[in-house]
VOKELUM-943399 format. One record per residue (C-alpha): y, x, z; residue number from 0. Coordinates in Angstrom, 1 decimal, decimal comma, always signed. Example, Ala and Ser with C-alpha at 12.3 -4.5 7.8 and 13.67 -1.06 7.14 Angstrom:
BEGIN
-4,5/+12,3/+7,8/0
-1,1/+13,7/+7,1/1
This chain:
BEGIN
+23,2/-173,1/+37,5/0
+21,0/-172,1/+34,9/1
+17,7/-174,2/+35,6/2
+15,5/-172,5/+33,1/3
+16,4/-169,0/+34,9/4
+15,9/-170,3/+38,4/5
+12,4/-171,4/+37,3/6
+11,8/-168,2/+35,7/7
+12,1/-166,8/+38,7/8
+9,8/-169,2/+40,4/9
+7,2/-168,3/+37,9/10
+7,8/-164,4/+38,5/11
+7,4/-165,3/+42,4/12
+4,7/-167,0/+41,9/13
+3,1/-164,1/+40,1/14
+3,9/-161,7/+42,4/15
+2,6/-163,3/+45,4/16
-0,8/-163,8/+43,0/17
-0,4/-159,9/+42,8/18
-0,4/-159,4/+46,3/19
-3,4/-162,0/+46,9/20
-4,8/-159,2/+44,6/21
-5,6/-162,0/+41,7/22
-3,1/-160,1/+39,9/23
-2,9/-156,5/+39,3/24
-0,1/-154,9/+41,2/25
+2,3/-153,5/+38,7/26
+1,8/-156,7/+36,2/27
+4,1/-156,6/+33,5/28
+6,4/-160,2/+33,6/29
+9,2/-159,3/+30,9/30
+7,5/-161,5/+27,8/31
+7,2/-164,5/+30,9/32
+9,7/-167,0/+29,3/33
+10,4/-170,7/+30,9/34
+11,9/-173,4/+28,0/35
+12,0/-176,7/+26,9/36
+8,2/-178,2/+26,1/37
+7,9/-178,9/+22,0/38
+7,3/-182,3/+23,8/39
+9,7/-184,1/+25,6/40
+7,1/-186,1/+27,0/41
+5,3/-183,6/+28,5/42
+7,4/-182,8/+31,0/43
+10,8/-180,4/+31,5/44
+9,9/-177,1/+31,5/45
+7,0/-175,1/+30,2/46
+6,2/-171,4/+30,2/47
+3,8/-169,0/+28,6/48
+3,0/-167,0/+32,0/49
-0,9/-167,5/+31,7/50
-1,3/-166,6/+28,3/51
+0,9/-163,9/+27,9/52
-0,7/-162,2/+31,5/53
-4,4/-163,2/+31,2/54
-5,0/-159,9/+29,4/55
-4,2/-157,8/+32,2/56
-5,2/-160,5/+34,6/57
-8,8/-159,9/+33,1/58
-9,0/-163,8/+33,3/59
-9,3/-166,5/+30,8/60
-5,8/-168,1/+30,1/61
-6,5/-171,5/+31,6/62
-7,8/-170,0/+34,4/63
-4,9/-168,2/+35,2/64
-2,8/-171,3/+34,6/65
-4,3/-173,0/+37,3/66
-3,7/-169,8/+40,2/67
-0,1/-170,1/+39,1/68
+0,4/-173,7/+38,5/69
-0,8/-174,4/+42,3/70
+2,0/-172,5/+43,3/71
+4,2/-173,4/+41,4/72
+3,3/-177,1/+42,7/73
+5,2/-176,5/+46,3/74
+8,3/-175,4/+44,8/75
+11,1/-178,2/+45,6/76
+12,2/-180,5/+43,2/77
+8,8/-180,4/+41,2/78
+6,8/-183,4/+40,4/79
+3,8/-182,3/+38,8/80
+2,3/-179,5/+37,1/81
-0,3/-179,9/+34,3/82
-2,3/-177,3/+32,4/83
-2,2/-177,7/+28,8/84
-4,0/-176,5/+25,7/85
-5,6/-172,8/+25,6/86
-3,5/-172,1/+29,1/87
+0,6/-173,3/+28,4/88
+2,1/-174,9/+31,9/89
+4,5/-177,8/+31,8/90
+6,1/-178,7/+34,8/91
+8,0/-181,6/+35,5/92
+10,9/-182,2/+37,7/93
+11,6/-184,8/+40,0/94
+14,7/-187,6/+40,0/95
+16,4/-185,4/+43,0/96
+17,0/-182,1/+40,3/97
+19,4/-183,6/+38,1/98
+22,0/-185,0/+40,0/99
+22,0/-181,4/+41,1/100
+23,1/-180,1/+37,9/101
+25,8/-182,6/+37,6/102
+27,2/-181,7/+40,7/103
+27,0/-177,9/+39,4/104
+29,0/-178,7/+36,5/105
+31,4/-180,5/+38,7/106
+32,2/-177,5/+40,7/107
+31,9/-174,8/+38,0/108
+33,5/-177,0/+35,3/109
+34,3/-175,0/+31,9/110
+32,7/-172,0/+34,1/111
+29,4/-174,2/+33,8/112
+26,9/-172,2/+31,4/113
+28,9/-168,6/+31,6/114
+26,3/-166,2/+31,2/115
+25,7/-162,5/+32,7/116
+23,1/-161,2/+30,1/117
+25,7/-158,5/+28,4/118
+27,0/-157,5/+31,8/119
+30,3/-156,6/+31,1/120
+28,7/-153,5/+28,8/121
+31,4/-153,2/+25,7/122
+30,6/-154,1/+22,0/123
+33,0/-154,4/+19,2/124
+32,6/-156,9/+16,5/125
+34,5/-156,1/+12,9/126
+34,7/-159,4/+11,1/127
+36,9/-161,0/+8,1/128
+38,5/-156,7/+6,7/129
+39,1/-158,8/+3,6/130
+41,1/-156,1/+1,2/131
+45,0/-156,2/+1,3/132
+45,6/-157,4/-2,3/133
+46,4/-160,9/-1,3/134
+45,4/-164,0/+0,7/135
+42,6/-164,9/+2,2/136
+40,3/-167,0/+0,0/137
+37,8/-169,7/+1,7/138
+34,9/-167,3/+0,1/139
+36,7/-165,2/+3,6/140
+37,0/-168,4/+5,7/141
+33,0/-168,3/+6,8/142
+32,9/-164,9/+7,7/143
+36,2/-165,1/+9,7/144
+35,1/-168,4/+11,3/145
+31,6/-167,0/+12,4/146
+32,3/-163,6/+13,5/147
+35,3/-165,3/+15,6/148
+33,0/-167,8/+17,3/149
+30,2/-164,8/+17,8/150
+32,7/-162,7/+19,6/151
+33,8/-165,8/+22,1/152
+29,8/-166,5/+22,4/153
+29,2/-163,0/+23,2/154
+32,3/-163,0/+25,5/155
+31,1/-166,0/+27,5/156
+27,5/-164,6/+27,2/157
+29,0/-161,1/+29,7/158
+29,9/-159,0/+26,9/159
+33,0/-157,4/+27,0/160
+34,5/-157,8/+24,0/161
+36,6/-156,4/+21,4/162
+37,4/-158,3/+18,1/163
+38,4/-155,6/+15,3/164
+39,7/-155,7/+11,5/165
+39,0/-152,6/+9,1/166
+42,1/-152,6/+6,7/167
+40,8/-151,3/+3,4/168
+44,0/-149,3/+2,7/169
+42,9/-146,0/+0,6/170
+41,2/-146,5/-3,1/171
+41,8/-148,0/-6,3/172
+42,1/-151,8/-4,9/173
+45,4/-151,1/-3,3/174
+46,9/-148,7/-5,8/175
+45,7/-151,9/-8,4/176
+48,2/-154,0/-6,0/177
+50,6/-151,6/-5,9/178
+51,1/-151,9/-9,7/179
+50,5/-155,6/-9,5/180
+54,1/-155,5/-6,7/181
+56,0/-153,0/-9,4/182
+55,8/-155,9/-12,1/183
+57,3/-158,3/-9,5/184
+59,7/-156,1/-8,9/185
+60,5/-155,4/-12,4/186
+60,4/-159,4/-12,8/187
+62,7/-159,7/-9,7/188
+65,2/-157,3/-11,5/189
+65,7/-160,0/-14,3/190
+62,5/-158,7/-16,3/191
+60,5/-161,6/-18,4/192
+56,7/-159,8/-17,7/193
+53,5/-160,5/-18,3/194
+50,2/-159,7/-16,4/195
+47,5/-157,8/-18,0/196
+44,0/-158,1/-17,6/197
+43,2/-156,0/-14,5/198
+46,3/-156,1/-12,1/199
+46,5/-159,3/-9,5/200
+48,3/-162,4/-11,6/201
+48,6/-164,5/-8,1/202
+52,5/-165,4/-7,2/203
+52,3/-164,5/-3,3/204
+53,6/-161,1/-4,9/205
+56,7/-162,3/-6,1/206
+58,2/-162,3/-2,7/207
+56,9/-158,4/-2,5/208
+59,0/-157,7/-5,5/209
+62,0/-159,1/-4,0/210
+61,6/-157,0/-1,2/211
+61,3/-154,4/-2,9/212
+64,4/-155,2/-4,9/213
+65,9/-155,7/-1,3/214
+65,2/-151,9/+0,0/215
+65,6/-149,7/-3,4/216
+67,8/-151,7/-5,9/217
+67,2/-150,5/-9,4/218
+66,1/-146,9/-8,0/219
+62,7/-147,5/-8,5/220
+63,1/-147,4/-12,2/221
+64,2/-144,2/-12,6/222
+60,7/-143,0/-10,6/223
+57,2/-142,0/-12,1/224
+54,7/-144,1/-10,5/225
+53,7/-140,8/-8,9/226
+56,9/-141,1/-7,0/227
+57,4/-145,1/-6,4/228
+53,5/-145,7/-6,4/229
+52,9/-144,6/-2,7/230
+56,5/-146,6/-1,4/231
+55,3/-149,9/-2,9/232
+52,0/-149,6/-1,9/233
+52,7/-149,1/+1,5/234
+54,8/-152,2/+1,5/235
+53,0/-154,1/-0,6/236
+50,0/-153,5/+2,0/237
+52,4/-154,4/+4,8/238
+53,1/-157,7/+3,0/239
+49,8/-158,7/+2,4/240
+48,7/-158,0/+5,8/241
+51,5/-159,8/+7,4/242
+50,0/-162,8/+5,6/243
+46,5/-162,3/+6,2/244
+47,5/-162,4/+9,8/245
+48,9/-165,7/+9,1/246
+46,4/-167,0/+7,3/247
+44,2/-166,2/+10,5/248
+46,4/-167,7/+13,1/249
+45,9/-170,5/+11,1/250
+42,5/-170,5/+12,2/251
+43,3/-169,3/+15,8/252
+42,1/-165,7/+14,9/253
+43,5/-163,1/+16,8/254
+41,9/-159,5/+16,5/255
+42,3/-156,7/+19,0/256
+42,7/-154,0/+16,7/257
+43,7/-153,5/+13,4/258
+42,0/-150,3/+11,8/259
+43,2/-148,6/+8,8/260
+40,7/-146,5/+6,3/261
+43,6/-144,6/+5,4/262
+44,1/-142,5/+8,6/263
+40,6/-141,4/+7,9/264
+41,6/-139,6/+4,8/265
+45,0/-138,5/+5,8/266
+45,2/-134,6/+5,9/267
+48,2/-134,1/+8,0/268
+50,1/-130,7/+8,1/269
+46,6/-129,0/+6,0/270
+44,9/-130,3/+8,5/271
+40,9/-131,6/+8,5/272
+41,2/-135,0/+7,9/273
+38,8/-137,3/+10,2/274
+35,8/-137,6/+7,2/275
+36,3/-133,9/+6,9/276
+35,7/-133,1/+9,9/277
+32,7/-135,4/+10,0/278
+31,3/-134,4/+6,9/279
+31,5/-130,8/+8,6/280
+29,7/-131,5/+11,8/281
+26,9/-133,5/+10,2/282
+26,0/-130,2/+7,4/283
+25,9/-128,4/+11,1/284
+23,1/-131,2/+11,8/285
+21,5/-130,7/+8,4/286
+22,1/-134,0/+7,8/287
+24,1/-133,0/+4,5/288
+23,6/-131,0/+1,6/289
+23,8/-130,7/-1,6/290
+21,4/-131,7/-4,5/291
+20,2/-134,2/-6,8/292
+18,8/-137,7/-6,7/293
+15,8/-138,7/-8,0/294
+16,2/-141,4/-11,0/295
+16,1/-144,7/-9,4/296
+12,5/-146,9/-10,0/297
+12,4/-150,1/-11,0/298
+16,3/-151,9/-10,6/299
+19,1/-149,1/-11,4/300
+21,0/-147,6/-8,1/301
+24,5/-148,1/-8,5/302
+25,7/-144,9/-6,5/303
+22,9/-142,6/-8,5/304
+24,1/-139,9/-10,8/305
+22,4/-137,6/-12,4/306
+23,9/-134,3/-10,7/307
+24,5/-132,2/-8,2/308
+26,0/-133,8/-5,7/309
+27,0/-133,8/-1,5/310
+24,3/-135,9/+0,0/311
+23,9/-138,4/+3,4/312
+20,0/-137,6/+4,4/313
+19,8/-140,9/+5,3/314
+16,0/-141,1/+4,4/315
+15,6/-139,2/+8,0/316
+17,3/-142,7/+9,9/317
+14,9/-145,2/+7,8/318
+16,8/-145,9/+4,4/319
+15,4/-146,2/+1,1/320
+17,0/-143,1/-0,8/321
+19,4/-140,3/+0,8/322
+23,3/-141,6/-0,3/323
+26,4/-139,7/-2,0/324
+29,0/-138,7/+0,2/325
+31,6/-137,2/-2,5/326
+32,5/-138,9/-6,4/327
+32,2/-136,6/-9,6/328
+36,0/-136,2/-8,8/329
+35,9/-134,8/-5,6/330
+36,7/-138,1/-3,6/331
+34,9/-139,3/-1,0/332
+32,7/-142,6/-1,4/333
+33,2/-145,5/+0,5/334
+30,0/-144,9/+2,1/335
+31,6/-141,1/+3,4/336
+34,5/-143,0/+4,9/337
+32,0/-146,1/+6,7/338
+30,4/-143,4/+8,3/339
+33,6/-141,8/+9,6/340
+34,8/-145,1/+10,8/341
+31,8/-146,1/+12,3/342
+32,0/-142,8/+14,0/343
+34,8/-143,4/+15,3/344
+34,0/-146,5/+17,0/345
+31,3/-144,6/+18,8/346
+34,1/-142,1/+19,8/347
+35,9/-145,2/+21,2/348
+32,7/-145,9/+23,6/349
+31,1/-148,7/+21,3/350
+26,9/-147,9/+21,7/351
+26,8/-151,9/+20,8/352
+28,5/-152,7/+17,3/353
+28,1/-156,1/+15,3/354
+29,6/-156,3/+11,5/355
+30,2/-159,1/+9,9/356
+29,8/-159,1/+6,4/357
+29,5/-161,6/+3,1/358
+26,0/-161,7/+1,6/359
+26,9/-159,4/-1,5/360
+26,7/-156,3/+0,8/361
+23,0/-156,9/+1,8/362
+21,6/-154,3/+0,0/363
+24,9/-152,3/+2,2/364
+23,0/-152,3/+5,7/365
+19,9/-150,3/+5,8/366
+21,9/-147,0/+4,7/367
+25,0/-148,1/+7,6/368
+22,5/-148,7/+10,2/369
+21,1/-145,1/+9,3/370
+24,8/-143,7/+9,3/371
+25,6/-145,1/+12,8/372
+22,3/-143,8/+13,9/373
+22,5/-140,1/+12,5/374
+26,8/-140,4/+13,5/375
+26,1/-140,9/+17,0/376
+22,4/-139,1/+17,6/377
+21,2/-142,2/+18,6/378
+23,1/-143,4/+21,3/379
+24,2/-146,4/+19,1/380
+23,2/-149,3/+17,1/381
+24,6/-151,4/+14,4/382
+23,7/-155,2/+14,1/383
+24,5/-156,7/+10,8/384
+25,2/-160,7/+10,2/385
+25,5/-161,6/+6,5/386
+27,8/-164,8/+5,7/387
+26,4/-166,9/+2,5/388
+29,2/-168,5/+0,1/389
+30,7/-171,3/+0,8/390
+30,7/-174,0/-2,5/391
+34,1/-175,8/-1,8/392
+34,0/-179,4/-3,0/393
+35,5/-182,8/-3,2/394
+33,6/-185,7/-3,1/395
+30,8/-184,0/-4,3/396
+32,9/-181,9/-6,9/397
+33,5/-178,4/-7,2/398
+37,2/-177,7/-6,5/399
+39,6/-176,5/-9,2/400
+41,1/-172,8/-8,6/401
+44,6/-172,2/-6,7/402
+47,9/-172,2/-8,5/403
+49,4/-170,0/-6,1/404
+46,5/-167,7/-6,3/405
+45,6/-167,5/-9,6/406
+42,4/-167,5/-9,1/407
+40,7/-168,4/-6,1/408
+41,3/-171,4/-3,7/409
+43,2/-170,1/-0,2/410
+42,1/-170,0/+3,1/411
+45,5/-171,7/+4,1/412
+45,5/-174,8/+1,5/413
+42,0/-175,8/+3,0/414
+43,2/-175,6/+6,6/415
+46,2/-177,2/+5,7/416
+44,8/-180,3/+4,2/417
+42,1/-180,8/+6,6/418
+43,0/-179,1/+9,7/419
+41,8/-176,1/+12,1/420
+39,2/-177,6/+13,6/421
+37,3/-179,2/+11,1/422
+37,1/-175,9/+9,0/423
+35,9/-174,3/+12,0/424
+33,3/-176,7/+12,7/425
+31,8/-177,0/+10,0/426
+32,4/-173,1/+9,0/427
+29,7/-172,9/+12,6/428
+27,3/-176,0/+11,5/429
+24,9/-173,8/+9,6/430
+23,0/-170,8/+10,2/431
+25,3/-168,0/+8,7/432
+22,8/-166,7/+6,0/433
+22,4/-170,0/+4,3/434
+24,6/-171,8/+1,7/435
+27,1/-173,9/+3,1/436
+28,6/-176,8/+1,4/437
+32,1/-177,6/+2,8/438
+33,5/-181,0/+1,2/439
+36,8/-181,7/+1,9/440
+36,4/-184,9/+1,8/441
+33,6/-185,4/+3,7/442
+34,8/-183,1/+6,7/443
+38,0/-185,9/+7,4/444
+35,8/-189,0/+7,4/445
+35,3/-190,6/+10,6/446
+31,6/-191,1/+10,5/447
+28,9/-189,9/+12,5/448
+28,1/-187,8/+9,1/449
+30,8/-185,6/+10,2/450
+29,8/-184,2/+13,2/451
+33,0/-182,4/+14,2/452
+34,7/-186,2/+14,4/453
+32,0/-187,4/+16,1/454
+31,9/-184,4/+18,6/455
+35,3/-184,6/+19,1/456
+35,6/-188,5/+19,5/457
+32,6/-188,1/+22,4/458
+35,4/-186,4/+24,7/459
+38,0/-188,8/+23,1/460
+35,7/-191,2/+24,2/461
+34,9/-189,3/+27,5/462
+38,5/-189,4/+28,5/463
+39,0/-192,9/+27,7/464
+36,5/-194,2/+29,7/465
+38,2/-192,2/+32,8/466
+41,4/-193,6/+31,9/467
+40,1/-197,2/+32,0/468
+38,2/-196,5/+35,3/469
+41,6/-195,5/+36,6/470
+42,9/-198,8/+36,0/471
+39,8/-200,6/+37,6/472
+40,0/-197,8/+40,8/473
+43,6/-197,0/+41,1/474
+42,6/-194,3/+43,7/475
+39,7/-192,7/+41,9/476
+40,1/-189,1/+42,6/477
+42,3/-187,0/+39,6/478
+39,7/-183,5/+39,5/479
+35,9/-183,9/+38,2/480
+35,4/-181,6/+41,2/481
+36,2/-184,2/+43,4/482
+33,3/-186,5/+41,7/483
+30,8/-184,1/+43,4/484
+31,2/-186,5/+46,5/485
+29,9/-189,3/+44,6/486
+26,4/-190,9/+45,2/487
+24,3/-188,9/+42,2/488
+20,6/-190,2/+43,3/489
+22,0/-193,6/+41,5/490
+21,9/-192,0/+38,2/491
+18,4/-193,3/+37,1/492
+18,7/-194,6/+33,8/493
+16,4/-193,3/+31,1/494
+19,6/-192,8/+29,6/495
+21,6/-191,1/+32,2/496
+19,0/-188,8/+33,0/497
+18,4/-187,5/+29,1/498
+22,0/-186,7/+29,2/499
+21,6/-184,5/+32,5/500
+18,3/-182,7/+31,0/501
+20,5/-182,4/+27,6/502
+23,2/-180,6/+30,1/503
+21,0/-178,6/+32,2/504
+19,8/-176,5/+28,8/505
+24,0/-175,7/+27,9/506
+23,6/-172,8/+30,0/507
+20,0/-171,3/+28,5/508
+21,4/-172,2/+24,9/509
+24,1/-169,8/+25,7/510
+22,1/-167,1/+26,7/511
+19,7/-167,7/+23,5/512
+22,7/-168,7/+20,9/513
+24,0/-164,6/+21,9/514
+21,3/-163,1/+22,2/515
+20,3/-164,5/+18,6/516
+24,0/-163,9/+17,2/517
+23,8/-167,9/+16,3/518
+27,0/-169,6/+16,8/519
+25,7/-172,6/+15,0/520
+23,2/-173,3/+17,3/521
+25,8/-174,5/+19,8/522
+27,1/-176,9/+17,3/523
+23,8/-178,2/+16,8/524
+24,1/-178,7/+20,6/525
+27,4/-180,8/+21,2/526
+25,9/-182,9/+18,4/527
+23,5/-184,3/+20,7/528
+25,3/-184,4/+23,6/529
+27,6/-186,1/+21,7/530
+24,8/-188,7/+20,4/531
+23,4/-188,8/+24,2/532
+26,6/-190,3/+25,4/533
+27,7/-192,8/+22,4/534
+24,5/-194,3/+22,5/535
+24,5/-195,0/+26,4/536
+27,7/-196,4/+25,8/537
+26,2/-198,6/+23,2/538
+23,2/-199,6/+25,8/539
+25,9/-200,3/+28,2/540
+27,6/-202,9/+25,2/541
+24,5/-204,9/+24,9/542
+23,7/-204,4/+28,5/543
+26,4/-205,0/+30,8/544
+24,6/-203,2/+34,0/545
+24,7/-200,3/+31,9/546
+28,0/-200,0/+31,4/547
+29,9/-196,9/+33,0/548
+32,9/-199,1/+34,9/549
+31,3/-201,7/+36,7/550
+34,0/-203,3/+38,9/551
+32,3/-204,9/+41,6/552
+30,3/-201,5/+42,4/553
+32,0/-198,7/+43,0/554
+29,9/-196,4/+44,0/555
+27,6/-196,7/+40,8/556
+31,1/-196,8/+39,1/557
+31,9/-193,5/+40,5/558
+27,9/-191,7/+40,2/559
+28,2/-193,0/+36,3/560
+31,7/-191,5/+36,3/561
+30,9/-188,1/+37,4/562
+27,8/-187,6/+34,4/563
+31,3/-188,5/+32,3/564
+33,1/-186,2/+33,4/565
+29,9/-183,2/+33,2/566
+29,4/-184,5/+29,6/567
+33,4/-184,0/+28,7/568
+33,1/-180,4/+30,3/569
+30,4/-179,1/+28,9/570
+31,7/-180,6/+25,4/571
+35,1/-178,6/+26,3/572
+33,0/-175,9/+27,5/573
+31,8/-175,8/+23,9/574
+34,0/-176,6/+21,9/575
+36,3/-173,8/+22,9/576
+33,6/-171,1/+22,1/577
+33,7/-172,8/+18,8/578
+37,1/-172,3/+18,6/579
+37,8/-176,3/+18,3/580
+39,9/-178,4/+19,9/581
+38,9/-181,2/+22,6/582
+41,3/-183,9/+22,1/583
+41,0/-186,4/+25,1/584
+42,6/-189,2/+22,5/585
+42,0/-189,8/+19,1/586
+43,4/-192,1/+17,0/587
């Protein structure tokens, strides 16, 4: 039960019948009609922009028009009143009789309550965390991992049909850097006293590389040239590091669908094409590569310009800056040249709809990828971007020394070790993704209503307890919230009872808008007040008794009061598991 699309489809209904009153042109155009929340609690439920967004075709002042539609919408059931405001806005408000009727939908739908249609099953793949394979993941990961994870289960609930992807960054200097970095462990496993220098990876997670290594070759490796042994450890070395990234990730509750490596788009087996030649091949056919020069850059130096002749992306054609190298002074491809392939082959997969989830270093990345995908797959797809700001790790206020284990970075698995999954996951979601988030570790354990995953979780702690002692009151209270649909719902008429039905009626609109503006956080902003809407009731119900949810000598208030519990612990359930977060029914 969505009550913000029901009305929207009153409001189309009622423009339509306008239309055929003739008021209305025939073929009026309804699609920028929205129905929402009014800025103004107070002036009413729901409010839409009908009038003012059709009074230009209407030929009809806006206020005008407002008044033809609001008498309509007038003898739709379950309105109260409709006013005319301002230059031409509607608000309509509902009557007492609506809300107990979305309690009882959430009641029957329970954790269904809210799931959207608007992707309608259409398939779209979302690349998030792809950190390199040169070690663990670092908390700088954590946000990006967090918010492309949530995004995917928002998108999933929202009609999408998902899948969840990693790009392993397997081919280039990074991993032939590790590589080396896994043949000094080795050496050190083999009784060697070594020492680091400045440009290899000093972290210990690769000592255990080294004595796998030791494990599989013995000494052999010594008598190689790193010619020889460098492709052998790098290939386990990657195969270590991405056995713990995985880790780390479970951890987190992270589970991606595919795992893609770069390197199969290089690979030339047999003297065959490899997948970037073959790219690079049918885009020339296009014109959409050639060779020549780039102009000197203006203003802030280019970092990809050089001042030669070079193989060349025309990516000015799909709305980037500057056209974009597609092969190194060495004859290597760029990473660019192998993106495109990639993102290529997505498209190949049947992915028109593609969401990456970067950190905000690689803004100055996505005009010249969303050209790529464009020119890659003549049109037919689109790339969405989301850029993840840094996260400033702290305690108490304090910025947080580096790992030991590490070397040099803090790791993704001592944070969710000392405070838990489901506070880094909150709070990873409790800001918008392109702004700065501060993550305290202190902070994030207290049990306050500053921290709002506590204080989201303890509402369906909370939630559940007050069931549990109703049990006791009513020993034969039914055991399924479905069962609550039976109880008398018209008694819910406190001020407070009803702002926590309005608060759940909007769960399934937020939905709808948290996807469709790829805002995860939004929904934790959400469960915050719902949250807040029920611990202060049960406050009211402290300092007034005939407030209270269990009152023992009325049972059938008891049991109205007890079903809006049980709506609120669903749709906080409902929530929290798009979040990724736990819903603890006790707390402690």
């Amino acid at each position: 039960m969505n009550l913000f699309a029901t009305f929207a489809d009153h409001v189309r209904s009622a423009v339509e019948e306008l239309a055929r009153e003739g008021t209305l042109p025939a073929d009026v155009d309804v699609t920028r009609v929205v129905v929402e929340p009014p800025r103004d609690a107070s002036h009413g439920d729901l409010a839409t922009n009908a009038a003012m967004v059709l009074s230009k075709e209407a030929r009809m002042k806006p206020r005008d028009l407002a008044e033809k539609i609001a008498g309509k919408l007038s003898a739709v059931a379950g309105v109260a009143g409709v006013e005319v405001a301002g230059p031409g806005f509607i608000n309509i408000a509902l009557d007492a009789s609506y809300w107990p009727r979305v309690i009882a939908a959430v009641l029957t739908q329970g954790l269904e309550f809210g799931r959207a249609d608007i992707g309608g099953g259409t398939s779209i793949n979302v690349e998030y965390v792809s950190a390199n394979p040169t070690g663990p993941m670092h908390v700088g990961h954590c946000r990006g991992a967090v918010f492309g994870d949530a995004l995917a289960n928002l998108l999933a609930f929202a009609g999408w049909s998902v899948t969840r992807e990693y790009y392993i960054n397997d081919a280039g200097a990074q991993v032939d850097v590790l590589a080396r970095s896994a043949f000094l462990r080795y050496r050190e496993a083999l009784g060697e006293t070594i020492a680091i220098p400045e440009g290899l990876y000093p972290g210990d997670y690769l000592v255990p590389v080294g004595k796998a290594l030791v494990v599989k070759y013995g000494r052999t490796l010594l008598e190689r040239d790193e010619a020889d042994w460098l492709p052998a450890v790098r290939a386990i070395a990657i195969d270590s590091m991405m056995a713990m990234i995985r880790d780390d990730l479970a951890a987190l509750n992270i589970h991606h669908d595919v795992f893609f490596s770069e390197r199969t788009l290089h690979e030339r087996a047999a003297g065959n094409a490899s997948v970037i030649d073959r790219l690079l091949a049918e885009l020339r056919a296009r014109d959409l590569v050639y060779e020549g020069r780039l102009a000197p850059p203006k203003g802030q130096p280019v970092e990809d310009w050089e001042d030669r002749e070079q193989t060349l992306f025309r990516a000015t054609l799909f709305g980037d800056d500057v056209d974009r190298p597609l092969m190194k002074s060495d004859g290597a491809y760029t990473y660019f040249a192998a993106d495109i392939a990639y993102h290529k082959n997505k498209f190949d997969r049947g992915f028109t709809r593609m969401i990456d989830v970067w950190g905000a270093d690689h803004g100055g990345y996505v005009k010249r990828m969303q050209a790529a995908v464009k020119a890659a797959s003549d049109g037919a797809a689109s790339l969405d971007v989301e850029l993840c700001q840094l996260v400033r790790l702290l305690r108490n206020g304090e910025p947080v020394k580096m790992s030991k284990r590490a070397g040099d970075f803090v790791t993704l698995r001592e944070v969710v070790d000392e405070v838990g999954r489901d506070a880094v996951r909150f709070m990873m979601v409790n800001r918008k993704n392109d702004a700065v988030l501060d993550f305290d570790l202190a902070k994030v354990i207290e049990q306050s209503k500053d921290n709002p995953v506590f204080y989201v979780q303890y509402a369906h702690a909370r939630a559940h307890s007050i069931l549990r002692n109703a049990k006791e009151a009513f020993a034969d209270l039914p055991p399924s919230a479905s069962a609550f649909t039976e109880a008398p719902l018209e008694m819910l008429g406190d001020e407070g009872e009803v702002a926590i039905a309005r608060l759940i009626a909007n769960y399934p609109r937020l939905v709808e808008q948290a996807s469709i503006a790829r805002e995860p956080h939004r929904l934790a902003f959400y469960l915050y007040d719902l949250a807040s809407a029920l611990h202060a009731q049960w406050n009211r119900g402290k300092d007034l008794p005939h407030l209270r949810f269990i009152i023992e000598d009325d049972r059938k208030l008891t049991y109205a009061r007890l079903a809006l519990v049980h709506a609120v612990a669903l749709v906080i359930a409902s929530g929290l598991s798009i979040l990724g977060v736990g819903a603890p029914e006790e707390m402690r």
